[in-house]
C-alpha positions as CSV (number, residue, x, y, z in Angstrom):
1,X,19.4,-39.9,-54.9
2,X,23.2,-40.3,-54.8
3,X,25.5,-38.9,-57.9
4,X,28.7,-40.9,-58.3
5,X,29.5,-44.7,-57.0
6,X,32.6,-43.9,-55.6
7,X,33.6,-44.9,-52.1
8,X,32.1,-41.9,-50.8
9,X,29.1,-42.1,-52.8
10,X,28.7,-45.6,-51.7
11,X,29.3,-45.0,-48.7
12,X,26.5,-42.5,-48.0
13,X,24.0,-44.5,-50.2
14,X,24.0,-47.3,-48.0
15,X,24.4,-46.0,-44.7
16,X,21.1,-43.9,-45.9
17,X,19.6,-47.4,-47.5
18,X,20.8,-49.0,-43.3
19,X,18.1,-46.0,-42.0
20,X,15.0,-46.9,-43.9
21,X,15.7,-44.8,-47.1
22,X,14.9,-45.6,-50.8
23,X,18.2,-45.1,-52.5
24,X,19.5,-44.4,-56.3
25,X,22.7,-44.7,-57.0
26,X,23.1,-42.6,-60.6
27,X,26.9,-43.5,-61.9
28,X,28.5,-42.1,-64.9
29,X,30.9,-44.9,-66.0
30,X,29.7,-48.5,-66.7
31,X,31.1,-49.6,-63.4
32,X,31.3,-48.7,-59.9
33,X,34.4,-47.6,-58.2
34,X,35.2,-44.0,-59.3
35,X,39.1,-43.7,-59.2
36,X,39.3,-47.1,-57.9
37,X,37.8,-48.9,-61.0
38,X,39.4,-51.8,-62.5
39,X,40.4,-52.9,-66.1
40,X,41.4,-56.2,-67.4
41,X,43.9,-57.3,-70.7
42,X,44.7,-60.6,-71.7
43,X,45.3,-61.8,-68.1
44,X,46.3,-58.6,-67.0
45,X,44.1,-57.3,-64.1
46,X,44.9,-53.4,-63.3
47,X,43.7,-51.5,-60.4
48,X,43.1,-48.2,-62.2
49,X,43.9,-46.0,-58.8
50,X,44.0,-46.2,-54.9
51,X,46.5,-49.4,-54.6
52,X,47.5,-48.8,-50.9
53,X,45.3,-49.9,-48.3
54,X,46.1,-48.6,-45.4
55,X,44.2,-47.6,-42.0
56,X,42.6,-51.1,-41.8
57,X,40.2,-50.1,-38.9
58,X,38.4,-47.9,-40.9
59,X,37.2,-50.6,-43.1
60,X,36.3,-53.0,-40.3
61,X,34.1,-50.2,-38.6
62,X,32.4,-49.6,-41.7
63,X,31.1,-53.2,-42.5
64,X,30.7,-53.6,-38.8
65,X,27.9,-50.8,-39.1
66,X,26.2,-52.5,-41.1
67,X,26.6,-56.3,-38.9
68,X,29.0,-57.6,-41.5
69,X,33.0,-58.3,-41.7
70,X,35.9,-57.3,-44.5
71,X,36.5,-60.8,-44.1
72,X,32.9,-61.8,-45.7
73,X,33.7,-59.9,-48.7
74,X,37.6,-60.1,-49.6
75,X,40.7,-61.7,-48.1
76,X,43.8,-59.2,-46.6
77,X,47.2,-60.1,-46.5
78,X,49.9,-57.8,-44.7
79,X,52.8,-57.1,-46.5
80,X,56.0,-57.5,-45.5
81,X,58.4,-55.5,-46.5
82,X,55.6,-52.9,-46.6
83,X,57.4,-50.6,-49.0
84,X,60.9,-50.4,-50.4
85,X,62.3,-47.0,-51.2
86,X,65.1,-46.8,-53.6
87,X,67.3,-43.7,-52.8
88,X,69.8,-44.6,-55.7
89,X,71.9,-47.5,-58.1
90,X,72.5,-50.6,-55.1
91,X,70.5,-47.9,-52.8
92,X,67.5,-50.0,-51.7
93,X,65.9,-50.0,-48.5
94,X,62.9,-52.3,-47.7
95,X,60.8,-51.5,-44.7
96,X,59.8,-54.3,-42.5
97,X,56.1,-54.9,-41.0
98,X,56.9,-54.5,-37.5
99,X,58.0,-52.1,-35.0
100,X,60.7,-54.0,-33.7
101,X,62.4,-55.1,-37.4
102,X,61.7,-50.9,-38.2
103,X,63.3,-49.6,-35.4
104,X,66.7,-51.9,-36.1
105,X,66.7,-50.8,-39.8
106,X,66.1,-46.9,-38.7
107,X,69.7,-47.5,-36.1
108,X,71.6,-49.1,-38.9
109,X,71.2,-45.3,-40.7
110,X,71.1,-43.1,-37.3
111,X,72.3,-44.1,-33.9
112,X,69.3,-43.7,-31.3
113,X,66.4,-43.7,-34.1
114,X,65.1,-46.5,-32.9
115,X,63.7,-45.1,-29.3
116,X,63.0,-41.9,-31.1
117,X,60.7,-43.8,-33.8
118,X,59.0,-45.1,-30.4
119,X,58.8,-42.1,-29.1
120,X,57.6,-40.2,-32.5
121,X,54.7,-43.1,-32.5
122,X,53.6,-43.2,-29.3
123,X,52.6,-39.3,-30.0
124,X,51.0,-39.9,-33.3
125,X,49.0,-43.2,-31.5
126,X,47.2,-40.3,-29.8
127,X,46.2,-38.0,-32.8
128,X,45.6,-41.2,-34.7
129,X,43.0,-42.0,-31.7
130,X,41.6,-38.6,-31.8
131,X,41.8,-37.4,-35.2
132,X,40.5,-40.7,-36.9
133,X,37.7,-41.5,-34.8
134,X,37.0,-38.3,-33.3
135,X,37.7,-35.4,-35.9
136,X,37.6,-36.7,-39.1
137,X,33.9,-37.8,-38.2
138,X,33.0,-34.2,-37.3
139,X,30.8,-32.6,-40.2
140,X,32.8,-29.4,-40.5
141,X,29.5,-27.3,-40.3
142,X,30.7,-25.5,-37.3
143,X,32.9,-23.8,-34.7
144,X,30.7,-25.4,-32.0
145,X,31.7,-28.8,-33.3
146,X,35.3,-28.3,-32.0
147,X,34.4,-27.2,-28.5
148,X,34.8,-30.0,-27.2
149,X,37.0,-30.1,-23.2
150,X,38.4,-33.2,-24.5
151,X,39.4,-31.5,-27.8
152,X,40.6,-28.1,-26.1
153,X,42.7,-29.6,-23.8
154,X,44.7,-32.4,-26.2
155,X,45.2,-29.0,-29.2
156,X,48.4,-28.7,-28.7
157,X,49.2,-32.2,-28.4
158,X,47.7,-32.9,-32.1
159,X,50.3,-30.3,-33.2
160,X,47.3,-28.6,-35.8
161,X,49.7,-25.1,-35.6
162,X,53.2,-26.8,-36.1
163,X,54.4,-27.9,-39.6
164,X,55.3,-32.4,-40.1
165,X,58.8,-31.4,-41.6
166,X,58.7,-29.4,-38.6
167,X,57.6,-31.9,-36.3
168,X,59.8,-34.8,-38.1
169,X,63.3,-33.1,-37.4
170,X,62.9,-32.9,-33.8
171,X,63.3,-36.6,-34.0
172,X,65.4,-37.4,-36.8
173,X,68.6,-36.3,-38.4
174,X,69.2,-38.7,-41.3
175,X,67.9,-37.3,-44.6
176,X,67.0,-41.0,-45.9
177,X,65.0,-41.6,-42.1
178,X,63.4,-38.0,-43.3
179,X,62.2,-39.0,-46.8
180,X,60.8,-42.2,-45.5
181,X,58.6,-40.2,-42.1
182,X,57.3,-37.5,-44.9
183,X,56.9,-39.7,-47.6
184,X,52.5,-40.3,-46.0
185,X,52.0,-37.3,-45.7
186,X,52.2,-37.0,-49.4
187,X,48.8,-39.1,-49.8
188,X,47.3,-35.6,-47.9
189,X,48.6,-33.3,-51.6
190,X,50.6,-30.7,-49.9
191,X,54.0,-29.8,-49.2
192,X,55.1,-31.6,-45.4
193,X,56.2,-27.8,-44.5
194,X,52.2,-27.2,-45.3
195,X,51.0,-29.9,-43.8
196,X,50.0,-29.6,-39.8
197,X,51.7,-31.7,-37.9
198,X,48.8,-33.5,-37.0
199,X,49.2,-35.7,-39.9
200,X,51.8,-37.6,-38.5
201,X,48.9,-40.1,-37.5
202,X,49.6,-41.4,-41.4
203,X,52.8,-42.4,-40.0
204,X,51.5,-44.4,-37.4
205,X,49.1,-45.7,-40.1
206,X,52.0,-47.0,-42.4
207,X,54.2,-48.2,-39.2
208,X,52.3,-49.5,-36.6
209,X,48.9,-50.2,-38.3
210,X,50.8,-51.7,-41.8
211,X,50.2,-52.1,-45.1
212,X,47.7,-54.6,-46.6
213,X,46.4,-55.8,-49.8
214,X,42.8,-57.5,-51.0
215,X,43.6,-60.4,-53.0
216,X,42.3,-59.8,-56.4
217,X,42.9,-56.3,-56.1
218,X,41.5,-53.1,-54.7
219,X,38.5,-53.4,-56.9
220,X,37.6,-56.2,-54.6
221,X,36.1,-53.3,-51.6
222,X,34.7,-51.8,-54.3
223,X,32.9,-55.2,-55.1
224,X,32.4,-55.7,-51.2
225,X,30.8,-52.6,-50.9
226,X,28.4,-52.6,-53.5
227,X,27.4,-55.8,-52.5
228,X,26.8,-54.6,-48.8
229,X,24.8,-51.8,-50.8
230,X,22.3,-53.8,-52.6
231,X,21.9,-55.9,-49.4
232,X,20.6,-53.1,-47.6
233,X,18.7,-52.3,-51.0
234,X,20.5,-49.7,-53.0
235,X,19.5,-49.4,-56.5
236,X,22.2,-48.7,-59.3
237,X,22.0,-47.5,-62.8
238,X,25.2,-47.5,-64.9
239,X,25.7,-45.2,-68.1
240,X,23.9,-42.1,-66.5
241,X,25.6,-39.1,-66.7
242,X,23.9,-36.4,-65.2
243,X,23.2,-33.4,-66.9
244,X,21.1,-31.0,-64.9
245,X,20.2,-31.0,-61.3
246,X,16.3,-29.3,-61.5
247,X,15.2,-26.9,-58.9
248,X,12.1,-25.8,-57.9
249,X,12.2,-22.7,-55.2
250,X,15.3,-23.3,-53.9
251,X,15.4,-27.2,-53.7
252,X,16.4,-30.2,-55.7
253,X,13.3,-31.3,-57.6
254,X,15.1,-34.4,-59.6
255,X,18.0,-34.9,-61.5
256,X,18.0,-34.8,-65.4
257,X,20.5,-37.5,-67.4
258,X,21.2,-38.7,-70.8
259,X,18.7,-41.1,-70.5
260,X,16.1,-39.5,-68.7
261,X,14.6,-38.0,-65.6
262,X,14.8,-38.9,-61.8
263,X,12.6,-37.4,-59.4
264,X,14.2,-37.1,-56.3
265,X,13.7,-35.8,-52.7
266,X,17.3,-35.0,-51.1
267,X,20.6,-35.6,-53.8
268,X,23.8,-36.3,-52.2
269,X,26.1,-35.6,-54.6
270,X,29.7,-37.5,-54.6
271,X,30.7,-36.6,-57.8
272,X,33.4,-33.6,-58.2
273,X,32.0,-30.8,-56.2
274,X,33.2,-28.1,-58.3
275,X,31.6,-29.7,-61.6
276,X,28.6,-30.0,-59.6
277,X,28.3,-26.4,-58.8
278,X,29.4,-25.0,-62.1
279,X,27.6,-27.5,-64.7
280,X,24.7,-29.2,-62.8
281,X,23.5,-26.0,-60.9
282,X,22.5,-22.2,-62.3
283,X,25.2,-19.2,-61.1
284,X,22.6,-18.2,-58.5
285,X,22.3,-21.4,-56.8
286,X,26.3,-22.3,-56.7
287,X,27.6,-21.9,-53.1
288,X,31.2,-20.7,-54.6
289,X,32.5,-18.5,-56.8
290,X,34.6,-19.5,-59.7
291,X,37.4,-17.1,-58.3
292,X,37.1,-19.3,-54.8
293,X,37.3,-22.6,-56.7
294,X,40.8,-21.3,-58.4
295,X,42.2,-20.2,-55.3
296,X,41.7,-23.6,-53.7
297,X,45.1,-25.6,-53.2
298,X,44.6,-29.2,-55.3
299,X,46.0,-32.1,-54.6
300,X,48.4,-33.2,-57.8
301,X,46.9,-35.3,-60.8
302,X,49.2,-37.7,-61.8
303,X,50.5,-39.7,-64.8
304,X,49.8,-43.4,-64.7
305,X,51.2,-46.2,-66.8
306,X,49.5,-49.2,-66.6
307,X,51.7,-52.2,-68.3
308,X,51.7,-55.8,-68.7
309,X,55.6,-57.4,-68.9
310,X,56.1,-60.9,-70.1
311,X,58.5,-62.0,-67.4
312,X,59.2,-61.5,-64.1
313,X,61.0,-58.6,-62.8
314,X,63.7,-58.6,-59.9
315,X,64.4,-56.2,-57.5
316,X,61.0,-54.9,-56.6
317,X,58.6,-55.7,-54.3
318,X,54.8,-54.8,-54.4
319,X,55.3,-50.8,-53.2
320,X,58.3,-49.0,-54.4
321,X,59.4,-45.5,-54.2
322,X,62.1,-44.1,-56.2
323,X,63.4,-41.2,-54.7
324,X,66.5,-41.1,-56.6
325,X,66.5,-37.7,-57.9
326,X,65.8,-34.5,-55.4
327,X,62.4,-34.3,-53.7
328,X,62.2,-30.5,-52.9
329,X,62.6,-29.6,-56.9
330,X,60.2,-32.0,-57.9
331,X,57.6,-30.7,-54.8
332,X,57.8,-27.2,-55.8
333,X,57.1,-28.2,-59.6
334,X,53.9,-29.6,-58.4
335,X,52.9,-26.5,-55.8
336,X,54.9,-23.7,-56.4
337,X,55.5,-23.1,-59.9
338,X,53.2,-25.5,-61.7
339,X,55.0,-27.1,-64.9
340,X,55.8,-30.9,-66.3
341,X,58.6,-31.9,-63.8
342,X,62.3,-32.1,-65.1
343,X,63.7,-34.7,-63.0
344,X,60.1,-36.2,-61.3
345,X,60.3,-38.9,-58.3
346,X,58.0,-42.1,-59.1
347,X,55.8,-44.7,-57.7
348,X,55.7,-48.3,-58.8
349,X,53.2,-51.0,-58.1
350,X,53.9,-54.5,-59.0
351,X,50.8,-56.5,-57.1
352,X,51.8,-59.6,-59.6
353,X,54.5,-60.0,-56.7
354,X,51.9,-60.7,-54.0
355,X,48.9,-61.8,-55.9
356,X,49.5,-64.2,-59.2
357,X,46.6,-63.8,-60.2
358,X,46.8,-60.3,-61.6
359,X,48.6,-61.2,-64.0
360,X,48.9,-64.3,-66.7
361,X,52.1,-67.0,-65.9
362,X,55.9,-65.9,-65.4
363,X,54.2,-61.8,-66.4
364,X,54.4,-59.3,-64.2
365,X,51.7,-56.2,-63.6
366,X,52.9,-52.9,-63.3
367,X,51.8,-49.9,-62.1
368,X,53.6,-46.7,-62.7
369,X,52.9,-43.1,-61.6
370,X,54.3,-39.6,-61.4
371,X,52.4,-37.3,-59.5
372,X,52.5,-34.1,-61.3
373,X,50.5,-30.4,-61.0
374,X,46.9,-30.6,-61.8
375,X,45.9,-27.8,-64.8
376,X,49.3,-29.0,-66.9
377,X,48.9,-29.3,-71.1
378,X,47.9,-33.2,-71.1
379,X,49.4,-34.4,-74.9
380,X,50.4,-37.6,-75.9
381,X,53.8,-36.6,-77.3
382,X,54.5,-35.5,-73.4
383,X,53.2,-38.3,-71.9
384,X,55.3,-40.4,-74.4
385,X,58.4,-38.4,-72.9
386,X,58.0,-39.2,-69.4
387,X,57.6,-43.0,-70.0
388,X,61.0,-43.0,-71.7
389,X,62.2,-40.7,-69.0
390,X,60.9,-43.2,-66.3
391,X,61.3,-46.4,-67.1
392,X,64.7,-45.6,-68.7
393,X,65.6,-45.1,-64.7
394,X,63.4,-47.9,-63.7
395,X,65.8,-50.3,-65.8
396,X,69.3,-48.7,-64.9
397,X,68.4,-48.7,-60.9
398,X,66.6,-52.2,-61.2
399,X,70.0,-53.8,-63.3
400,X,67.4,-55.4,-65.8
401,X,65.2,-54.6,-69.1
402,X,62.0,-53.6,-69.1
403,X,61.0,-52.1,-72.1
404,X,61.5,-54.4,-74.4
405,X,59.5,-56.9,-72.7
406,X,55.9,-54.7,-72.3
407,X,53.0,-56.5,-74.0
408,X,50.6,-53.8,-73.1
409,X,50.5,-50.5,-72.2
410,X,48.0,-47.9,-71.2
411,X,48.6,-44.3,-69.8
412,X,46.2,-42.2,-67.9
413,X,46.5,-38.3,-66.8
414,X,44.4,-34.7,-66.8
415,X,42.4,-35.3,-69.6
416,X,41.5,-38.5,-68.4
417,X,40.8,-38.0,-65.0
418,X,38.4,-34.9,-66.1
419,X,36.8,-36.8,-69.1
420,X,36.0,-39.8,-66.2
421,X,35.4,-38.0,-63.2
422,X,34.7,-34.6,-64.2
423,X,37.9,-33.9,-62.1
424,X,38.6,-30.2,-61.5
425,X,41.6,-29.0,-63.4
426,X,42.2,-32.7,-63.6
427,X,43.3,-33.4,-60.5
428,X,43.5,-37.0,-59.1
429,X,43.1,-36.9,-55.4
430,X,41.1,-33.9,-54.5
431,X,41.5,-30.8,-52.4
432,X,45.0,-30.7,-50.4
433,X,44.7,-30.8,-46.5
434,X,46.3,-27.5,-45.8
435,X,46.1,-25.6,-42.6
436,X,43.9,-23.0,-44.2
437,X,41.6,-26.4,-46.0
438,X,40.6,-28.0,-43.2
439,X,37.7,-29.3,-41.2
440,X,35.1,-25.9,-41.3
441,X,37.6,-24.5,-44.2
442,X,36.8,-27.0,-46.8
443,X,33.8,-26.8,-49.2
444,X,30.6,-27.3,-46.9
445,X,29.2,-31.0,-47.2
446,X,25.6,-29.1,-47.4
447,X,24.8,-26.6,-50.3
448,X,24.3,-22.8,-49.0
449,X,21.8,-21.6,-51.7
450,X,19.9,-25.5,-52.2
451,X,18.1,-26.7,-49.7
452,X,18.0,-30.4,-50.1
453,X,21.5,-30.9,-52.0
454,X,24.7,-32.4,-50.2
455,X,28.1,-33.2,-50.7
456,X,30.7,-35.8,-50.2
457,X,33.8,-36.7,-51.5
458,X,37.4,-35.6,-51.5
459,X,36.6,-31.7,-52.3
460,X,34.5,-31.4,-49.1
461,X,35.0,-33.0,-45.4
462,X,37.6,-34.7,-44.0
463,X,39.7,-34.8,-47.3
464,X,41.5,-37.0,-49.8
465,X,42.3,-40.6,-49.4
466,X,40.6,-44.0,-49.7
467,X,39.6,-43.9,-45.8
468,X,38.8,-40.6,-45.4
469,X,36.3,-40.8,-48.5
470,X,34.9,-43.8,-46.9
471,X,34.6,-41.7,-44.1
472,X,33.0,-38.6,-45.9
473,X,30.2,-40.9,-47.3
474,X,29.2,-41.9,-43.8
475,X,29.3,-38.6,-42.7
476,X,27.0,-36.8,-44.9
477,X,24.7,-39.7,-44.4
478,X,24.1,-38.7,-40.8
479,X,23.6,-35.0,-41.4
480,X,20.8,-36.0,-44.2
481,X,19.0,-38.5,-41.4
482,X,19.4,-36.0,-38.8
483,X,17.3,-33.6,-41.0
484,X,15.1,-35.7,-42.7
485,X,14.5,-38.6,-40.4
């Protein structure tokens, strides 16, 4: 019995169903998809989530497993630029899909950048190689796992003890070349001088490996995958939120919903671990402490507008990051003294650029977001606030109106995101990959105190992200078949 159809969830519930086992998925929404669920208004089709799809090789080994291709279940395209950041009025700069077209655009802001972007990515090619198909696999259970000669010997080449801001200056000078190499590591929910240096594999994620989109959207893997799911004969029920996880001397017995009762005989759950422990289970079978859980570092939640405009928009491409106001203020509003941010830095999505049909004739789709501190006051006079706030810089650094022109609107923050997803102190992409959260320092993927109850998702092993949750499901999967097979 899995709880949850997000990647993670789905993940593990077919790679159990691929073994020979009989496999529930119990989801709490009427859809599949989690965080990357998908809404539709008058023509408008909104990706309510993930909407960068990165690490490409990731997907492709996961249908591979299973003897089938991305290809048979959604179309990519690579975009090109990949991103644009906007560092200010007439301030744009688009990055190219290439190495060669990259390394020009990094000399035109910092003589010699080029060969030291070559350099910089011929070292993260290596943790990318070892970290994303060596350690991110590794169930976090313990030490032992890491002693590995291979391992032991390339440590200090994967730079775990050394920070990415760190790591990043000893290449680069120019502040703009500096926003644009720590801007991934964001995706991980900590600060880049928190963040091991390890993690500049994202970069050679977003440089070498690109950006890509699914036509339709990124509901469309979701579709994929529960497709490949019921093909290997996973079951689904919709509309079942789980209410009690029943025990019987120290084991999972069956799982307890609105609408009934399912008997089960191991539970993987991928639903938010914390909730899990502290609603579903009794004090004396939760592995963690309430005090542990709030001294976790979280990812950030985030505010999301999703709106429909009635024309098309110029200057901006499908990815754009403003970073128009000062990064390091709005960073420690987030981590270091939680609060609403005063000046915040913002993300726009606008896949109507790439993909028409997302959006009705001569309209565009857009997706707005402010990643903010998870555990903030969630009101919709505040939420109101930062729209203005927003899109009143969207329009003056864009040279058009915007405002004016939205046909719909939606916004989406804590209260959402915990009234959805159960999401601990609402946050929107899980546990941040700190040194001190990582690998055998994250929540264990297998309950101490139940016997037949597991975990996955982006509060346990290998962390937050649409790969690495992709990952987590496949994971857990193997740890339940190599104890029950």
């Amino acid at each position: 019995m899995v709880i949850g159809a997000g990647f993670s969830g789905i993940a593990a519930a077919t790679s159990l169903a691929h073994e020979g086992y009989s496999v529930t998925v119990l989801e709490k929404n009427a859809t599949p998809g989690g965080r990357a669920r998908s809404f539709s208004h008058q023509g408008f089709v909104f990706d309510m989530g993930p909407s960068w799809y990165w690490m490409p090789d990731v997907f492709d080994k996961y249908f591979e497993k299973f003897g089938r291709r991305t290809s048979e279940y959604y179309k990519l395209v690579r975009l090109d630029p990949s991103y644009t950041v906007v560092f200010g009025p007439d301030d744009f700069m688009a990055l190219p899909a290439g190495i060669p077209a990259l390394k020009e655009s990094f000399e035109k802001l910092e003589r010699g950048s080029g060969e030291k972007l070559e350099e910089f990515l011929k070292q993260a090619a290596f943790k990318y190689q070892v970290g994303m198909n060596e350690l991110v696999y590794k169930p976090g259970r313990s030490v032992s796992e890491f002693l590995d000669t291979k391992l032991l010997l390339g440590v200090l080449k994967l730079d775990v003890f050394q920070s990415i801001r760190k790591h990043i200056r000893k290449f680069f000078r120019h502040p703009k070349i500096i926003q644009i190499m720590e801007f991934p590591v964001l995706f991980l929910g900590a600060l880049p001088e928190n963040t091991p240096a390890l993690y500049s594999l994202m970069n050679y994620a977003d440089m070498t490996l690109g950006t890509w989109y699914p036509m339709g959207g990124m509901f469309k893997i979701v579709e994929g995958m529960v497709c490949l799911a019921e093909e290997n004969g996973v079951e689904f029920r919709y509309n079942q939120t789980v209410k009690e996880i029943v025990l019987e001397k120290g084991r999972a017995k069956g799982i307890k919903t609105e609408n009934g009762y399912f008997e089960a005989d191991v539970i993987v759950a991928g639903a938010d671990y914390h909730h899990v422990e502290s609603s579903l289970l009794p004090g004396i079978s939760q592995s963690y402490t309430p005090d542990y859980w709030n001294k976790r570092v979280m990812a950030p939640s985030s505010l999301i507008f999703y709106l429909g405009v009635n024309k098309r928009l110029k200057n901006l491409t499908h990815h754009n990051l403003f970073f128009d106001e000062d990064f390091g203020k709005h960073a420690r509003e987030i981590y270091e003294d939680p609060k609403w941010p005063d000046k915040p830095l913002f993300y726009v999505s606008v896949p109507s650029k790439t993909d028409r049909r997302v959006a009705p004739e001569n309209c565009e789709n857009l997706f707005v977001l402010i990643p903010v501190a998870p555990g903030l006051v969630d009101t919709g006079t505040i939420r109101e606030k930062y729209y203005n706030l927003v899109m009143e810089r969207l329009e003056k650094l864009t040279g058009q109106s915007i405002r004016e022109h939205v046909v719909y609107k939606r916004s989406y923050a804590h209260a959402n995101f915990i009234e959805d997803y159960n999401a601990f102190k609402g946050n929107a992409y899980g546990l941040a990959n700190t040194l001190r959260q990582t690998a055998i320092l994250k929540p264990s993927l297998k309950s101490r105190k139940v016997k037949n109850l597991f975990y996955t998702g982006q509060l346990t092993v290998p962390g937050p992200g649409v790969p690495p949750s992709l990952i987590s499901g496949q994971v857990v999967a193997a740890e339940v078949h190599k104890e029950y097979s």
